[in-house]
ZATORFI-926457 format. One record per residue (C-alpha): residue in one letter; z, y, x; residue number from 1. Coordinates in nm, 4 decimals, m for minus. Layout:
<"a", <Z, Y, X>, NUM>
...
***
This chain:
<"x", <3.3835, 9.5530, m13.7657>, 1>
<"x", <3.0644, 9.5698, m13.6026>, 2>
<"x", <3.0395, 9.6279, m13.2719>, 3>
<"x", <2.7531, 9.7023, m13.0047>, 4>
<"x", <2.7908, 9.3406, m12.8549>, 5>
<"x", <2.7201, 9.2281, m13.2180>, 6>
<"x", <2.4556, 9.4330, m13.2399>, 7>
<"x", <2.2727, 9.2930, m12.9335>, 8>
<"x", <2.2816, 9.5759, m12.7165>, 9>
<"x", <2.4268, 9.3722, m12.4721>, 10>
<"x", <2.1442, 9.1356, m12.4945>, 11>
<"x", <1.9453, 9.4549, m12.4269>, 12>
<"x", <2.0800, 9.5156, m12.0873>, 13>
<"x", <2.0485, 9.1381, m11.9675>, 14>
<"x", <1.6888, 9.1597, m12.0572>, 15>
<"x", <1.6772, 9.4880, m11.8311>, 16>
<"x", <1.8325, 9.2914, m11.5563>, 17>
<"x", <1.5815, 8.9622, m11.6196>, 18>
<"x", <1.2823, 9.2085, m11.6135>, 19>
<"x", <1.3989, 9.3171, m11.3067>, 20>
<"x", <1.4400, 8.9971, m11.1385>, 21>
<"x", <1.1290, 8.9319, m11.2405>, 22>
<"x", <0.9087, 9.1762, m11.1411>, 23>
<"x", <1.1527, 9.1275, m10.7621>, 24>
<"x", <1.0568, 8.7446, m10.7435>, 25>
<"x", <0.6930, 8.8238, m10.8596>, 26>
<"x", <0.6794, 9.1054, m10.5531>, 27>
<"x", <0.8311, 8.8540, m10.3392>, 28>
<"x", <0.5895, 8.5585, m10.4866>, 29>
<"x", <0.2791, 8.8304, m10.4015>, 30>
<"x", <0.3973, 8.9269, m10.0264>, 31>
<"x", <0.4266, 8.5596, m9.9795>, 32>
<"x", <0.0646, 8.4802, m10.1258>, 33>
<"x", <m0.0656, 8.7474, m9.8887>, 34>
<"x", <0.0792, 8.6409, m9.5673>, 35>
<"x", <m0.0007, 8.2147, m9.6138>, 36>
<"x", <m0.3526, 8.3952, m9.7135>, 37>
<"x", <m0.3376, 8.5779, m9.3950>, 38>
<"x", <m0.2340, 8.3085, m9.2061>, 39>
<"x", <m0.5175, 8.0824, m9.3566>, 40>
<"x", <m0.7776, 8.3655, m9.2280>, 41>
<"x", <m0.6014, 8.3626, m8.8652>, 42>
<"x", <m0.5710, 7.9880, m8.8189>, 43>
<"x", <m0.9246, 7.9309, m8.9915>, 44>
<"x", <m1.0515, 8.1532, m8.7056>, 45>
<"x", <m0.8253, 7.9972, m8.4354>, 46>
<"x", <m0.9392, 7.6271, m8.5988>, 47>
<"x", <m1.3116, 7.7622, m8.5008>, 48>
<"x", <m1.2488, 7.8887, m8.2228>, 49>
<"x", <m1.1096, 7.5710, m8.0783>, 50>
<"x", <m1.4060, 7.3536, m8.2442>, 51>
<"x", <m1.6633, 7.5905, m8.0758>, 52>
<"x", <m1.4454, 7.5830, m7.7583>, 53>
<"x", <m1.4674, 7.1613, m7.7847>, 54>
<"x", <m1.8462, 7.1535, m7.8660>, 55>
<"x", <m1.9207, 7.3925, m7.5434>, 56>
<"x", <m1.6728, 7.1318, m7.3943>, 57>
<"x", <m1.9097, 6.8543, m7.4817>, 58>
<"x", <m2.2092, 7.0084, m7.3936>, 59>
<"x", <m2.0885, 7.0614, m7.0380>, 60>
<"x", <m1.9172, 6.7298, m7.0158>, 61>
<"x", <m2.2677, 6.5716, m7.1446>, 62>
<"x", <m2.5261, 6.8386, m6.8582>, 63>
<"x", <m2.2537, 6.6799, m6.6116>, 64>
<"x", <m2.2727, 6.3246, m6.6992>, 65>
<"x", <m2.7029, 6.4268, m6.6754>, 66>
<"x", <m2.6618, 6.5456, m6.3455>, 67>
<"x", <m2.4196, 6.2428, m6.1919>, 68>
<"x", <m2.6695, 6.0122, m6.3769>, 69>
<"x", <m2.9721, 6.1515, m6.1995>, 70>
<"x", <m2.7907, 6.1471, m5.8535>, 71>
<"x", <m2.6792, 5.8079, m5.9075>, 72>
<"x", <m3.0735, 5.7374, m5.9762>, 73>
<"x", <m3.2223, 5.9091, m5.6928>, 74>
<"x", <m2.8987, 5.7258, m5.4633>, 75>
<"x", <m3.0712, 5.4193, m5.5359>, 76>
<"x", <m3.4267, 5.4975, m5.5185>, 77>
<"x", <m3.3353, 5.5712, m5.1552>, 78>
<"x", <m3.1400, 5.3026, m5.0772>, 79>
<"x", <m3.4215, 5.0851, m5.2386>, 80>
<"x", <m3.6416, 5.2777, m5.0270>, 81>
<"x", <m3.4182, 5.1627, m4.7213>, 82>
<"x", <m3.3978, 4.8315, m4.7545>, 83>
<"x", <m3.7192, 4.7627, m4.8021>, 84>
<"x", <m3.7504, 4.9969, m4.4638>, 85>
<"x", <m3.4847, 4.7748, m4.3074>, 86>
<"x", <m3.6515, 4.4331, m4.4504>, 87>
<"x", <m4.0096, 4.5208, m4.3221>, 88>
<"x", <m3.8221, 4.5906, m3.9692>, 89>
<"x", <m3.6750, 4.2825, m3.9615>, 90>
<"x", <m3.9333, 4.1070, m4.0652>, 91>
<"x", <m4.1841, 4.2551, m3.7512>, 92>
<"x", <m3.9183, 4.1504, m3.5628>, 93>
<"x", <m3.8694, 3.8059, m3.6720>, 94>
<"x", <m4.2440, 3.7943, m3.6577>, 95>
<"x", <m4.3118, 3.8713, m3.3007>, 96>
<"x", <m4.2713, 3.6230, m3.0004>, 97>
<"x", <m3.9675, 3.6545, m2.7868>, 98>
<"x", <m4.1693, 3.6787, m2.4974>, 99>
<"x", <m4.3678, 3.9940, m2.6234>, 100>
<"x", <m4.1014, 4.2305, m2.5988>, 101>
***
């Protein structure tokens, strides 16, 4: 009494369906590899986009701290220049005699 389930045949056809599964999962496995390795290529160029964005960010933040720097120096060269104006005023007119004027 020998029958095709004895003879394996069955096994046969659950091989079938594991090779298909297989070769599904390994298609799914693949589309999923492509799109994190898409993904990787966009968001590597996004990632140096914003790093090139932040370094022309720092340039401009460091020519603007340049620019306050040299207005804050040439501020106080003229005020410098002032009071020493206002000092050698004050000091002809602490110099000269009441009566002079």
């Amino acid at each position: 009494m020998s029958t095709a389930h004895d003879l394996g045949e069955s096994h046969v056809a659950e091989d079938r369906i594991t090779q298909q599964e297989i070769h599904a999962l390994t298609r799914r496995v693949e589309a999923v590899e492509d799109r994190v390795e898409a993904l990787q290529v966009q968001t590597g160029g996004n990632f140096a986009a914003v790093i090139e964005g932040q370094a022309a960010l720092r340039r401009e933040v460091r020519d603007g701290f340049t620019k306050v720097n040299a207005r804050f120096d040439a501020l106080e060269e003229k005020m410098d220049h002032n009071q020493a104006q206002i000092v050698g005023l004050l000091t002809e007119l602490v110099g000269r005699n009441a009566d002079e004027s």
